[in-house]
C-alpha positions in Angstrom: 131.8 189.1 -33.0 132.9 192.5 -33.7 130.0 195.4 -34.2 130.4 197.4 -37.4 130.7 200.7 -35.9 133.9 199.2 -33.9 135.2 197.9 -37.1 134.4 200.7 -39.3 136.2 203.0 -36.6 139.3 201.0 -36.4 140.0 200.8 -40.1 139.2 204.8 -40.2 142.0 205.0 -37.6 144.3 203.0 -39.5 144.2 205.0 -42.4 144.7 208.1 -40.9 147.1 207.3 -38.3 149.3 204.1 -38.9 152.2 204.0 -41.0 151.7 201.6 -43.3 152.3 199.9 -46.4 151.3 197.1 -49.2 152.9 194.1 -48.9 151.3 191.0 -50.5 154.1 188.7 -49.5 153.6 186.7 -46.1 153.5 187.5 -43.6 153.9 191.0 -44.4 150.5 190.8 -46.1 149.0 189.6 -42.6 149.0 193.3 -40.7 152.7 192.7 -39.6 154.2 195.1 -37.4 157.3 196.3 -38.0 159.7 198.5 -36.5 158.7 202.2 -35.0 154.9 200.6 -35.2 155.2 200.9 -38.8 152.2 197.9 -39.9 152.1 196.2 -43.6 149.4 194.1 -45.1 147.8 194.0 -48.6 143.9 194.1 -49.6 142.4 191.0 -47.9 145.4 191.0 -45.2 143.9 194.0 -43.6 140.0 192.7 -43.4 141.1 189.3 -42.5 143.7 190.9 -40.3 141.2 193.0 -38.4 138.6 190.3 -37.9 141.5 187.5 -36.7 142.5 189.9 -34.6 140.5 192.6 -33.4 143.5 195.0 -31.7 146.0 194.7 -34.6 144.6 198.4 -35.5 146.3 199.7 -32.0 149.3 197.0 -31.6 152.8 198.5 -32.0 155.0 196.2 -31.1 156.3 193.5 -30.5 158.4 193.8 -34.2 157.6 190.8 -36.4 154.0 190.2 -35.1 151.8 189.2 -37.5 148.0 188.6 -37.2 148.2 184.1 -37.9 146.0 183.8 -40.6 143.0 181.6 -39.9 141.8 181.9 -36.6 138.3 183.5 -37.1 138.1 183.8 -40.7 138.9 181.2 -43.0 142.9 182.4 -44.8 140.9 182.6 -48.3 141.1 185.0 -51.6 139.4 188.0 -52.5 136.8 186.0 -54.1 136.4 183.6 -51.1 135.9 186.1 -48.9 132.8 187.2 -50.7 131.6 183.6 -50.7 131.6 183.5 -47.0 128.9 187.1 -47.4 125.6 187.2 -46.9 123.4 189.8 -49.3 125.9 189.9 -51.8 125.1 192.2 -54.6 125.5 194.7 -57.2 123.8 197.4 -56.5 125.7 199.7 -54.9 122.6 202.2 -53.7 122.1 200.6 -50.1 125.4 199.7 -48.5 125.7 199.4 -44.5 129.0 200.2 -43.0 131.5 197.2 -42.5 130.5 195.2 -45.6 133.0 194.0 -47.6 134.1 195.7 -51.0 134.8 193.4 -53.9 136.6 193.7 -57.1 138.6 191.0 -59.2 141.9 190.8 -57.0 141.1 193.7 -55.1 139.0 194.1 -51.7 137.9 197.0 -49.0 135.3 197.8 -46.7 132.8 200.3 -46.8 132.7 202.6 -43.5 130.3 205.5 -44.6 131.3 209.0 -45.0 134.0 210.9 -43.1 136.8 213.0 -44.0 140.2 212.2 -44.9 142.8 213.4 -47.3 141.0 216.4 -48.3 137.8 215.1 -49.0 134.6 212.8 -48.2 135.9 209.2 -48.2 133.8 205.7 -47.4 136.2 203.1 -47.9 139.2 201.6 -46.5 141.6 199.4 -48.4 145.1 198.5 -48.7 146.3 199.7 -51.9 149.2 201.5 -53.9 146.4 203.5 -56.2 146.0 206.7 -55.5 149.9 207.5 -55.1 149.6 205.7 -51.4 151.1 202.8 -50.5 149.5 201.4 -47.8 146.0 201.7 -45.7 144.4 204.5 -47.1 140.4 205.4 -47.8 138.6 206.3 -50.7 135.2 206.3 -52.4 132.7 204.6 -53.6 129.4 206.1 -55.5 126.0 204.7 -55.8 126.9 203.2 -59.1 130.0 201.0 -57.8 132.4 203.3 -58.9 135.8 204.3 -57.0 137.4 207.7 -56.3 140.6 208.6 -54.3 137.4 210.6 -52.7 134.2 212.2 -53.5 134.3 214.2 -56.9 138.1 213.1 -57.2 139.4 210.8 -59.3 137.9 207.5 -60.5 139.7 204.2 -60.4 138.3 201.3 -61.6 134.8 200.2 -60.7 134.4 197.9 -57.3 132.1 194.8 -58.9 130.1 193.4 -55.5 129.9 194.0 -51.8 128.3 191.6 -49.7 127.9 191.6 -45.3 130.6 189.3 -43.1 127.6 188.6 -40.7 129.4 185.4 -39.3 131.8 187.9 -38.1 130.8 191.4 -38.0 127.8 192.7 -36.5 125.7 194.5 -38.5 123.6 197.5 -37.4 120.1 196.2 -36.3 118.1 199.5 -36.6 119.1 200.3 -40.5 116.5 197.7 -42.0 118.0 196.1 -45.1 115.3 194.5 -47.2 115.6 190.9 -49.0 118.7 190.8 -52.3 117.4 188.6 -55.2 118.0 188.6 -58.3 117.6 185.8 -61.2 119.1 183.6 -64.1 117.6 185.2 -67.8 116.9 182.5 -69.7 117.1 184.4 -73.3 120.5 186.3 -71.9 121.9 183.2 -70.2 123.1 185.3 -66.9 122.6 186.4 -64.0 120.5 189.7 -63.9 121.5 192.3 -61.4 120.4 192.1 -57.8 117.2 194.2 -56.4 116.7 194.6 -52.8 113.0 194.8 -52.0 110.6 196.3 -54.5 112.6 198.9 -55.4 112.8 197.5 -58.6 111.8 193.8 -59.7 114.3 191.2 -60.9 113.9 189.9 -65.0 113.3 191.2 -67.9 109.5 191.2 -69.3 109.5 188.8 -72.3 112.3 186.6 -71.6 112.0 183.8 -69.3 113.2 183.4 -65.4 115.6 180.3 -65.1 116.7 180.3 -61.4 116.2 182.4 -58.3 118.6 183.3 -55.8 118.0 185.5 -51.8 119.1 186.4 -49.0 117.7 188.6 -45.8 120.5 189.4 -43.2 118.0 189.5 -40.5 116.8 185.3 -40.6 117.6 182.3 -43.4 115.2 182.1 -46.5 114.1 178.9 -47.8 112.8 178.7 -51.0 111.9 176.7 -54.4 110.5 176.9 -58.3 108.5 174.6 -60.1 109.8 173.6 -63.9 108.0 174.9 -66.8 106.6 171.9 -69.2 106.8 174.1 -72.4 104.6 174.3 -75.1 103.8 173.9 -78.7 106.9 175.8 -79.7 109.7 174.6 -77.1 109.5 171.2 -74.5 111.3 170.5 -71.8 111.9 166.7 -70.2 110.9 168.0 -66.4 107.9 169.8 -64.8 108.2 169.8 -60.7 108.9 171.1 -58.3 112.7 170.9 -57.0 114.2 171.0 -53.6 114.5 173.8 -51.3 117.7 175.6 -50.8 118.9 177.8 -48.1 119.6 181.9 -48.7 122.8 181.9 -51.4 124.1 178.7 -50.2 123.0 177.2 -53.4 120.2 179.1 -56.4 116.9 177.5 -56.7 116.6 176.0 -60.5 118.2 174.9 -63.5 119.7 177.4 -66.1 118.2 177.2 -69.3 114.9 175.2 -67.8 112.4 178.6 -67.3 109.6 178.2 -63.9 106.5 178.5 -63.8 105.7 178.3 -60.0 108.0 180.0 -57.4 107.6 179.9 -53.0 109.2 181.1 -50.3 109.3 181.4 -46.5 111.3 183.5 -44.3 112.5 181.2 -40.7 111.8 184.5 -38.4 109.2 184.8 -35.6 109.9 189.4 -36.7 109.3 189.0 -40.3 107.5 187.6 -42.9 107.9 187.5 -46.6 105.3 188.7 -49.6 106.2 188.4 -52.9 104.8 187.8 -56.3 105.4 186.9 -59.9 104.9 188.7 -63.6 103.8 185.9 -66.5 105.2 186.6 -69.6 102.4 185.4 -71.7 99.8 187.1 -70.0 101.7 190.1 -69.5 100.2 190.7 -65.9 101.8 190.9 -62.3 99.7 188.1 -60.3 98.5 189.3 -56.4 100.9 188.9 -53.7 101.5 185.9 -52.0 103.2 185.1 -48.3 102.4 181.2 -48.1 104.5 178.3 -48.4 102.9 175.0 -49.7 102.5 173.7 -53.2 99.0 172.4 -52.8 97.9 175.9 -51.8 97.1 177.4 -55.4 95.8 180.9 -53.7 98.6 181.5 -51.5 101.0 178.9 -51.2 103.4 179.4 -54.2 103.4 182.6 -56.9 102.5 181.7 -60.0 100.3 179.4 -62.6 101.3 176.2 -63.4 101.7 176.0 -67.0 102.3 179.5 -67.5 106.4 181.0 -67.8 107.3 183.7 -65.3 109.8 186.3 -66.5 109.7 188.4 -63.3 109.6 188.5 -60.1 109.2 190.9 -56.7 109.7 190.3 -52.8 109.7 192.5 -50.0 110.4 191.6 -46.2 107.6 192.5 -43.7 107.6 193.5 -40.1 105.4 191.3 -37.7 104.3 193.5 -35.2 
């Protein structure tokens, strides 16, 4: 597994000192070498490139090489690369260098700040915006949005950005809270993703659906509980439903709100508090860090019987 910084660096190096260019047709879009060193790839062929093989950012030669799709990382789309991430979100205010950049049929990584092209770039991608053709960097702001560098400018909007933690390692000191976020039941979508309590995830006076998390530290495991309904709207179920597993899957059933929600965090280092907001009450409930659904105090958050239409969770550090 490569570390981040190593990975960050490399792509850095790339842009600033490989001839390159785009080249989505294979296997020039799989970091082929060609002759004087010259290297082509297009926007996933570079990550996927990089990760397969770890020393295609300072291979030459031989001419022809190309990094065989596959080996490490499964040879997959733009979109399936992000299904393979952990923490994916969009909210663009907390990203760690080496996760993965996502927009519809384009991808990059995010390295942090440095300097390149005459100005402060954070990204690498393989691209022909910007007048380049080839590996190149630019920037991303705290809003998603994408710059040939800082206060340059903008082209197009990157959408999500999750962590390759099967593959890269991440930085262990920069603590990176819990991602959430939830299904609004009056909206029917997903609302954007919080990390922590920074903010909370729903919208007071419409209804949570489902839940979905993920900590990049240790697995979550969590569950809701079906709302019966009441005088004005009825629904068939009211139980609990099985666990799932981080983003592997979303806890609930769209257009079925919750009324009870729990969740445990598999980590001897951290625990996980969290709580819920009841949208007829109109009141935040105490925080909760258990795991049981006969433990009405501090097993699950929430009141059976009573709709939840927000929610909060924040990671803890076990001394």
């Amino acid at each position: 597994m490569q570390k981040a910084k190593d990975f960050c660096e490399h792509l850095i190096w790339m842009a600033k000192n490989r001839e390159s260019y785009y080249d989505n047709s294979f296997p020039a879009n799989c970091c082929q070498i060609h002759d004087r060193g010259v290297i082509s790839a297009d926007c996933i062929g570079l990550v996927k490139g990089l990760i397969n093989d770890p020393d295609i950012w300072k291979k030459m030669k031989p001419a022809g090489y190309y990094v065989t799709p596959g080996q490490v990382i499964p040879d997959t789309t733009e979109q399936g690369i992000l299904n393979l991430c952990s923490g994916v979100s969009s909210n663009f205010k907390n990203l760690l260098p080496g996760e993965y950049m996502y927009m519809a049929g384009h991808a990059g990584i995010y390295c942090g700040d440095f300097e390149h092209a005459g100005g402060i770039c954070n990204v690498v991608e393989c691209t022909t915006d910007f007048g380049d053709n080839g590996i190149t960097s630019s920037y991303v702001d705290s809003s998603g949005r994408r710059y040939d560098h800082k206060d340059g400018t903008e082209w197009r909007s990157w959408e999500k950005h999750g962590r390759l933690s099967t593959y890269i390692e991440y930085d262990k000191k920069e603590f990176v809270d819990v991602i959430y976020q939830v299904f609004d039941d009056i909206n029917r979508t997903w609302l954007e993703a919080v990390e922590g309590v920074e903010d909370y995830a729903g919208i007071f006076g419409s209804d949570v659906d489902c839940v979905s998390a993920a900590f990049y530290e240790a697995d979550l495991y969590y569950k809701v509980h079906t709302w019966k309904g009441d005088s004005s709207e009825y629904y068939d179920s009211s139980e609990w439903l099985p666990e799932v597993k981080n983003r592997l899957d979303y806890a609930g059933i769209k257009g079925h709100p919750i009324d009870g929600f729990m969740i445990r965090c598999d980590s001897s280092k951290y625990c996980i508090n969290y709580r819920v907001h009841l949208r007829k009450k109109k009141i935040w409930l105490e925080w909760v860090n258990g795991y049981n659904e006969k433990d009405h105090e501090n097993g699950y958050a929430g009141i059976i019987g009573e709709p939840i239409d927000a929610l909060q969770m924040k990671i803890v550090k076990l001394k």
